[in-house]
C-alpha atoms as an extended CHARMM CRD file, in Angstrom:
* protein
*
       158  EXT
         1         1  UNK       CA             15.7630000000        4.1320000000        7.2960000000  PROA      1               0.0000000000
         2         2  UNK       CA             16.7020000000        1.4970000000        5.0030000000  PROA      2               0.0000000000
         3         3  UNK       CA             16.5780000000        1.3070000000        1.3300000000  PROA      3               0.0000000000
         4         4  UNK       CA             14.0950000000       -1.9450000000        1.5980000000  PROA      4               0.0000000000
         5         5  UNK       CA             11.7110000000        0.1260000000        4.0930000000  PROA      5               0.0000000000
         6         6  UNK       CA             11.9010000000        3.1020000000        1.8210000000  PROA      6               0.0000000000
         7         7  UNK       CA             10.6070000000        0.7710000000       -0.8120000000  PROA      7               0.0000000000
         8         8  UNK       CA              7.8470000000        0.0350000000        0.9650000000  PROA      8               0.0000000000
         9         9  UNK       CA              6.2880000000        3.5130000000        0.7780000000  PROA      9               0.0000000000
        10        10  UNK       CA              3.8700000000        4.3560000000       -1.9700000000  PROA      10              0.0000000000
        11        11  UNK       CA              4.0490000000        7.5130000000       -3.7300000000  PROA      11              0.0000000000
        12        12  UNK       CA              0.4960000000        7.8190000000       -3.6420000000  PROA      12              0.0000000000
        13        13  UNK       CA              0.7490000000        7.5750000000        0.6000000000  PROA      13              0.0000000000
        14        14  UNK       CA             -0.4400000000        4.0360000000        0.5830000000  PROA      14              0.0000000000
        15        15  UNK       CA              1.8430000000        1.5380000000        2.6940000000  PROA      15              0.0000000000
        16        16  UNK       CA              2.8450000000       -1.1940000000        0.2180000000  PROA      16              0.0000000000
        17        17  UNK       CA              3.8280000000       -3.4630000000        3.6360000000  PROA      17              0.0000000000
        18        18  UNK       CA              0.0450000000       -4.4390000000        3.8170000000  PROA      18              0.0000000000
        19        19  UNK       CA             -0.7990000000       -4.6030000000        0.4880000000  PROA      19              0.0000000000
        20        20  UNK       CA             -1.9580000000       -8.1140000000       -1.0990000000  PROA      20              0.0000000000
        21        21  UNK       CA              0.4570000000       -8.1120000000       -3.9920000000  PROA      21              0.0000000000
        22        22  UNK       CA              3.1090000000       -7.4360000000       -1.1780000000  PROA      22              0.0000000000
        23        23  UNK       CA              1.8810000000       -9.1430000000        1.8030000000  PROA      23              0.0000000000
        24        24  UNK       CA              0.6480000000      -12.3180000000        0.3500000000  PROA      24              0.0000000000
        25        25  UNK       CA              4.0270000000      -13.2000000000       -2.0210000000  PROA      25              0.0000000000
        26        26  UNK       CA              5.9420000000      -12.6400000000        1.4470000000  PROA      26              0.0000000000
        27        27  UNK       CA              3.9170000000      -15.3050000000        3.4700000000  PROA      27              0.0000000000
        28        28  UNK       CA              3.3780000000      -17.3780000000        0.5190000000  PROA      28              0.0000000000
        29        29  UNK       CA             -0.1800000000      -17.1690000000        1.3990000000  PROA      29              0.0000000000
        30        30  UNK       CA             -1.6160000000      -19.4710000000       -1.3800000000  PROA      30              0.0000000000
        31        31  UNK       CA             -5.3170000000      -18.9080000000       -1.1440000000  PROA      31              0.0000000000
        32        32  UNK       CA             -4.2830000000      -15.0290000000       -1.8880000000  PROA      32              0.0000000000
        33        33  UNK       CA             -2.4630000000      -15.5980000000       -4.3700000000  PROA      33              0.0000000000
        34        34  UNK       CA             -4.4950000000      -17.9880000000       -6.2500000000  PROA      34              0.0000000000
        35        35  UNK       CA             -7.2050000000      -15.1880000000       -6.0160000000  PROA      35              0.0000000000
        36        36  UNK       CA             -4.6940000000      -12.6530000000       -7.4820000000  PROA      36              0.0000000000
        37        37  UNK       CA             -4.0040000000      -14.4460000000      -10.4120000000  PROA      37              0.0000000000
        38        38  UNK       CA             -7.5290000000      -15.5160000000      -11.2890000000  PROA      38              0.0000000000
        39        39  UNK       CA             -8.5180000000      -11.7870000000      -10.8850000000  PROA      39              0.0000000000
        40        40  UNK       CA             -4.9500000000      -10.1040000000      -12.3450000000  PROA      40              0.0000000000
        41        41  UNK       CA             -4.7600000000      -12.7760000000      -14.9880000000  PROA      41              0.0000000000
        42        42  UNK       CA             -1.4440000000      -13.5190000000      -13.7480000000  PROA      42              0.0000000000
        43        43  UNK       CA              0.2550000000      -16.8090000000      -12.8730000000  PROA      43              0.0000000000
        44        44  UNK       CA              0.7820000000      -17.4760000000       -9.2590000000  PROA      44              0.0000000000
        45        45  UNK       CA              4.3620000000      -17.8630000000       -9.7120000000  PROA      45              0.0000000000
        46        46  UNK       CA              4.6510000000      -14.1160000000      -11.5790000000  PROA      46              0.0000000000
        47        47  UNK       CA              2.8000000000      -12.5090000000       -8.7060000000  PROA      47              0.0000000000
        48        48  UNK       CA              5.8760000000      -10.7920000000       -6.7170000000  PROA      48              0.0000000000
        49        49  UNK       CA              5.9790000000       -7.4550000000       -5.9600000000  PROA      49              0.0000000000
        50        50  UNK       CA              8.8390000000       -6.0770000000       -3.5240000000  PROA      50              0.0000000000
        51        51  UNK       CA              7.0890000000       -2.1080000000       -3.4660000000  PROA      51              0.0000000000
        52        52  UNK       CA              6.2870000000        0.5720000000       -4.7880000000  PROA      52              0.0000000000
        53        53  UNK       CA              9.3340000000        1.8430000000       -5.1450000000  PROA      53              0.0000000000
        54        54  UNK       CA             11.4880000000       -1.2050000000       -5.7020000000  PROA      54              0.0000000000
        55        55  UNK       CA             13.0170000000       -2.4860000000       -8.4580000000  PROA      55              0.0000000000
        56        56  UNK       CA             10.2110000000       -5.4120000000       -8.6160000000  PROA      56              0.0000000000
        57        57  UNK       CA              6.5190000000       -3.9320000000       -8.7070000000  PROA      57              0.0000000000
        58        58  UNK       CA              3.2830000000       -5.8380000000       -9.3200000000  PROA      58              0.0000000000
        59        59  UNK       CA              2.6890000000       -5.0060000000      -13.2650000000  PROA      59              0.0000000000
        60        60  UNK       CA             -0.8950000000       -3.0470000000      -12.5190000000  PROA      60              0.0000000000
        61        61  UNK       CA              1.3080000000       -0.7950000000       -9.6790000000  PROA      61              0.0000000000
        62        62  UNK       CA              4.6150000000       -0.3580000000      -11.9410000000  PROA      62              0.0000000000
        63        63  UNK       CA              1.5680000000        0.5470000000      -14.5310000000  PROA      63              0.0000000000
        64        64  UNK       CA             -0.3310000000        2.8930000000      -12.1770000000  PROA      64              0.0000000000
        65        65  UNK       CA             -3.0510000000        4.1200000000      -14.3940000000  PROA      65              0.0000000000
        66        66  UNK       CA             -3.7810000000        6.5740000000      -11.5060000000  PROA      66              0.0000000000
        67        67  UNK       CA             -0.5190000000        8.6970000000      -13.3140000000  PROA      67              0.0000000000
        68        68  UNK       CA              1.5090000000        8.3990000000       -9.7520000000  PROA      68              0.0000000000
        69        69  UNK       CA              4.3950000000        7.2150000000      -11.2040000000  PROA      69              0.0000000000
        70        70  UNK       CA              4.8320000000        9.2540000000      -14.4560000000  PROA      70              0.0000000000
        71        71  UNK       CA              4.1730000000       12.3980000000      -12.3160000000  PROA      71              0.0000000000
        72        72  UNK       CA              6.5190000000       12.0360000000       -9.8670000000  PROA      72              0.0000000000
        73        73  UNK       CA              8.8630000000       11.2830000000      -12.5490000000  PROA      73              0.0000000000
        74        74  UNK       CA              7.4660000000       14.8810000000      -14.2500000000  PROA      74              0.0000000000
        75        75  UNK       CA              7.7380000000       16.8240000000      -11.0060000000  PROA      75              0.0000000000
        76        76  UNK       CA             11.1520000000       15.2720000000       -9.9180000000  PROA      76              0.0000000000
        77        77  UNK       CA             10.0290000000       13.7980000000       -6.3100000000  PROA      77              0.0000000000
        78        78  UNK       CA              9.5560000000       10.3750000000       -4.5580000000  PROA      78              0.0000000000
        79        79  UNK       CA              6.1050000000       11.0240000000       -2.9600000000  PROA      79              0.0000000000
        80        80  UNK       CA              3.4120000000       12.8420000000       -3.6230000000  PROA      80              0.0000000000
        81        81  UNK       CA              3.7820000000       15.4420000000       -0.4910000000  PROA      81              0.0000000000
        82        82  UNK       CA              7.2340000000       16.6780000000       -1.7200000000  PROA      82              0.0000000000
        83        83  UNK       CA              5.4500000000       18.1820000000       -4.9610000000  PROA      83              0.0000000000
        84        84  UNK       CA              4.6960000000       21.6340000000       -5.0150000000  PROA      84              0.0000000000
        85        85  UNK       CA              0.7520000000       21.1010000000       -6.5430000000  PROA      85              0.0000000000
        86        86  UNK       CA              0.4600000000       18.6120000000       -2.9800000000  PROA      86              0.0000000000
        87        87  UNK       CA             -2.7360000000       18.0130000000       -2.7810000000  PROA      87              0.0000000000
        88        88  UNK       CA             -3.3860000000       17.5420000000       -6.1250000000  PROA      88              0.0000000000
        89        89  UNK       CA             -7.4130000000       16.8490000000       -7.8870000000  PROA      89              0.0000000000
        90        90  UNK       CA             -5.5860000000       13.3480000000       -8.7450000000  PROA      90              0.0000000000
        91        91  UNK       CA             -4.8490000000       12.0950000000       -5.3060000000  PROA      91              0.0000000000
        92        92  UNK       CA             -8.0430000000       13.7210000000       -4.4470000000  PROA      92              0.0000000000
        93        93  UNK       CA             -9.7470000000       11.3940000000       -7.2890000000  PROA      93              0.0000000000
        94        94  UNK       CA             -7.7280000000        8.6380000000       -5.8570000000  PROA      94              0.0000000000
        95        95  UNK       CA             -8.7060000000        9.0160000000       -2.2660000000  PROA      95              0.0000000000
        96        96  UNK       CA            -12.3750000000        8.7680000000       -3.0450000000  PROA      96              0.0000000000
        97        97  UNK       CA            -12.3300000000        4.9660000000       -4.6850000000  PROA      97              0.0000000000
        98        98  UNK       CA            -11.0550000000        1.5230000000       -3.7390000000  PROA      98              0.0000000000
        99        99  UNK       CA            -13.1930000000       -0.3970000000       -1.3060000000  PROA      99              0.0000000000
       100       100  UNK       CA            -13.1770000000       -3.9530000000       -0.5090000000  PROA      100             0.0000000000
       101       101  UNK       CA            -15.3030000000       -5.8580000000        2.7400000000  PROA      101             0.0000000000
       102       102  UNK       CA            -16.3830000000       -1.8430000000        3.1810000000  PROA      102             0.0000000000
       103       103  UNK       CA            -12.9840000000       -0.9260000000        4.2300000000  PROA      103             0.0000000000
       104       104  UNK       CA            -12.6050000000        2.3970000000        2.5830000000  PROA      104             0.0000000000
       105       105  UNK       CA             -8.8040000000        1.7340000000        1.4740000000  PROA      105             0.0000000000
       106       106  UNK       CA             -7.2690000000        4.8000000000       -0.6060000000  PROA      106             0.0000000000
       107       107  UNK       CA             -9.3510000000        7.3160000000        2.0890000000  PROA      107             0.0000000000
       108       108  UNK       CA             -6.3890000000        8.3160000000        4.2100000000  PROA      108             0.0000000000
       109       109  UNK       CA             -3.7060000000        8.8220000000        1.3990000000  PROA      109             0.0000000000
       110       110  UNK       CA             -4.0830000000       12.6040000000        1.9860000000  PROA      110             0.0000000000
       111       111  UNK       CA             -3.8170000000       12.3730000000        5.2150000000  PROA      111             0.0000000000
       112       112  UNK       CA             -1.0260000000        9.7960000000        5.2860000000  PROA      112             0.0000000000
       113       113  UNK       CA              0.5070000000       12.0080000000        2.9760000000  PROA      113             0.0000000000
       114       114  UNK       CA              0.7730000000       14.7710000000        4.9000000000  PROA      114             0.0000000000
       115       115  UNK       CA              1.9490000000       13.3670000000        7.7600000000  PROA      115             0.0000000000
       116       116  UNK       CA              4.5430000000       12.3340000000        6.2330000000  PROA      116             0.0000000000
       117       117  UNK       CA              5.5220000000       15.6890000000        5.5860000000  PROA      117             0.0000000000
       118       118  UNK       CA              4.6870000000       17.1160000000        8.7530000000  PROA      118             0.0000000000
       119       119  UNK       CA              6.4770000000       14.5350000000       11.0830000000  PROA      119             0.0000000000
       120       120  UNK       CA              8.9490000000       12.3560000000        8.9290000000  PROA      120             0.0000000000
       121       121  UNK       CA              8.6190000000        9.0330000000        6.9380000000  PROA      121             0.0000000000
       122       122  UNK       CA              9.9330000000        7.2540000000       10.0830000000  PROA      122             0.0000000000
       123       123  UNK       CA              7.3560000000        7.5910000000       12.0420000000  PROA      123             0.0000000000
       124       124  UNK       CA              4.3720000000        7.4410000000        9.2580000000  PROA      124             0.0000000000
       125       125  UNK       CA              6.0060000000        3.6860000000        9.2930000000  PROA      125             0.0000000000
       126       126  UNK       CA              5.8360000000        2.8310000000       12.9760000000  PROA      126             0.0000000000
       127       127  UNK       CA              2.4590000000        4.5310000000       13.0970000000  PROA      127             0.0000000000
       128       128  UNK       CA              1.3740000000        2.5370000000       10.0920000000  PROA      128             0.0000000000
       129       129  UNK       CA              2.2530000000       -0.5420000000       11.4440000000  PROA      129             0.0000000000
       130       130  UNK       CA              1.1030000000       -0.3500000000       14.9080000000  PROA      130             0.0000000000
       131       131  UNK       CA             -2.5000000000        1.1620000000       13.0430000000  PROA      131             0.0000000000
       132       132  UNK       CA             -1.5080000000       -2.0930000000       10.4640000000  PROA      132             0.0000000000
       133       133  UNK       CA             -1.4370000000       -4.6980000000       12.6190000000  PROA      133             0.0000000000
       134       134  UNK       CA             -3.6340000000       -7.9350000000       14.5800000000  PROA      134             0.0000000000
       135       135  UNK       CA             -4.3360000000       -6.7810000000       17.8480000000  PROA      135             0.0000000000
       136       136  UNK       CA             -4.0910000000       -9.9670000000       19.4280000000  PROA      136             0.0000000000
       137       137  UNK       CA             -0.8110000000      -11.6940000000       17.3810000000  PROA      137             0.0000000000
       138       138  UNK       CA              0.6500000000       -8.5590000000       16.0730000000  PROA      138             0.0000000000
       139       139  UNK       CA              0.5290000000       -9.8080000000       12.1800000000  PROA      139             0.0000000000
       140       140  UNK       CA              0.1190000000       -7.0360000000        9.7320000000  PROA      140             0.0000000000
       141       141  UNK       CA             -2.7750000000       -7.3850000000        7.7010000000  PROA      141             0.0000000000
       142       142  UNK       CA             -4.0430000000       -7.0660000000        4.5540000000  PROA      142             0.0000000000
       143       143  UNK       CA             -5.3020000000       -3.5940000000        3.6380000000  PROA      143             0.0000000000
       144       144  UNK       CA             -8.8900000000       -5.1610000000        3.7040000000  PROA      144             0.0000000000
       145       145  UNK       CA             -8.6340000000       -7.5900000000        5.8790000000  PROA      145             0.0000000000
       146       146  UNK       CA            -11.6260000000       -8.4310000000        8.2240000000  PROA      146             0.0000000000
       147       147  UNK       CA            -10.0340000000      -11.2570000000       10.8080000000  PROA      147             0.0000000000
       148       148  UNK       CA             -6.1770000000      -11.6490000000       11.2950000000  PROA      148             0.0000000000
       149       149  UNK       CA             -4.9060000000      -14.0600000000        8.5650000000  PROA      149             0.0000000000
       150       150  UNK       CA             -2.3400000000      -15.9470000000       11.1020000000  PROA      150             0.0000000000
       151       151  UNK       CA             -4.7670000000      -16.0840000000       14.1310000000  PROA      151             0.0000000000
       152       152  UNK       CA             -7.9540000000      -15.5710000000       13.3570000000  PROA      152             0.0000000000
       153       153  UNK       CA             -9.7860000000      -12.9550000000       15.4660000000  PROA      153             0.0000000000
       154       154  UNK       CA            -11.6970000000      -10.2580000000       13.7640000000  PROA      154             0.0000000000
       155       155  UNK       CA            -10.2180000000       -6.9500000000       13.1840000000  PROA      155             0.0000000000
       156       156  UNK       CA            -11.8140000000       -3.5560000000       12.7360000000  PROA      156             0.0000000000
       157       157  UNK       CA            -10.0240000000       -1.3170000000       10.2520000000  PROA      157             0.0000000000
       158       158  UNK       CA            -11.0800000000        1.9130000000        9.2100000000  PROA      158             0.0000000000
């Protein structure tokens, strides 16, 4: 897998390919990213982020006042499932908060987690993206998205 897919993977389990701060600087989707800044305090041109694991990360993710980052740094690993205390009461804590239009966002990251483990960051990423992704036009969406962005139709995410 390449180093720019790699990047893409959060340390927490979330999939930084859908996220807002990713997702919306990518498509240059305006109406996003005039929403980001108003709520992030942050000018629309300053809003880039290029993943979690990049050299560019959104300032309230390079931040992470879940911990993620510092701990991984502590324990010596990438993700979350490589540590020996995996799962830990602080990606527990995590999984339990987060929800915008209803969508439940941070629920899986145990789960994604540990498939990630069990079957390979590979294919967590096509699985994410098919599971990611408009039915109809095939765009990824945003992690709470309600209708496709590019096409329209409304999209059930759990």
């Amino acid at each position: 897998m390449e180093k720019t897919e790699l990047q893409l993977i959060g340390i927490c389990g979330l999939h930084c390919k859908t996220c807002p701060r990713y997702l919306a600087y990518q498509d240059q989707d305006k109406e996003e990213l005039r929403k980001m800044s108003e709520a992030d305090g942050v000018p629309v041109e300053a809003i880039r982020c290029d993943g979690c694991l990049s050299d560019h990360v959104y300032p309230t993710c390079r931040d992470c006042r879940h911990g993620f980052r510092r701990c991984a740094g502590e324990k010596k690993v990438t993700w979350c499932f490589q540590c020996p205390d995996f799962p830990c009461k602080r990606l527990e804590d995590f999984s339990k908060i987060h929800v915008v239009n209803g969508i439940w966002h941070h629920k899986r990251v145990i789960e994604n987690l540990q498939f990630m483990k069990d079957h390979g960051i590979e294919e967590w990423v096509r699985k994410q993206e098919k599971e990611e992704s408009c039915p109809n036009c095939g765009k990824l969406l945003y992690w709470y998205a309600l209708k496709c962005s590019c096409c329209g139709v409304p999209v059930h995410q759990s």
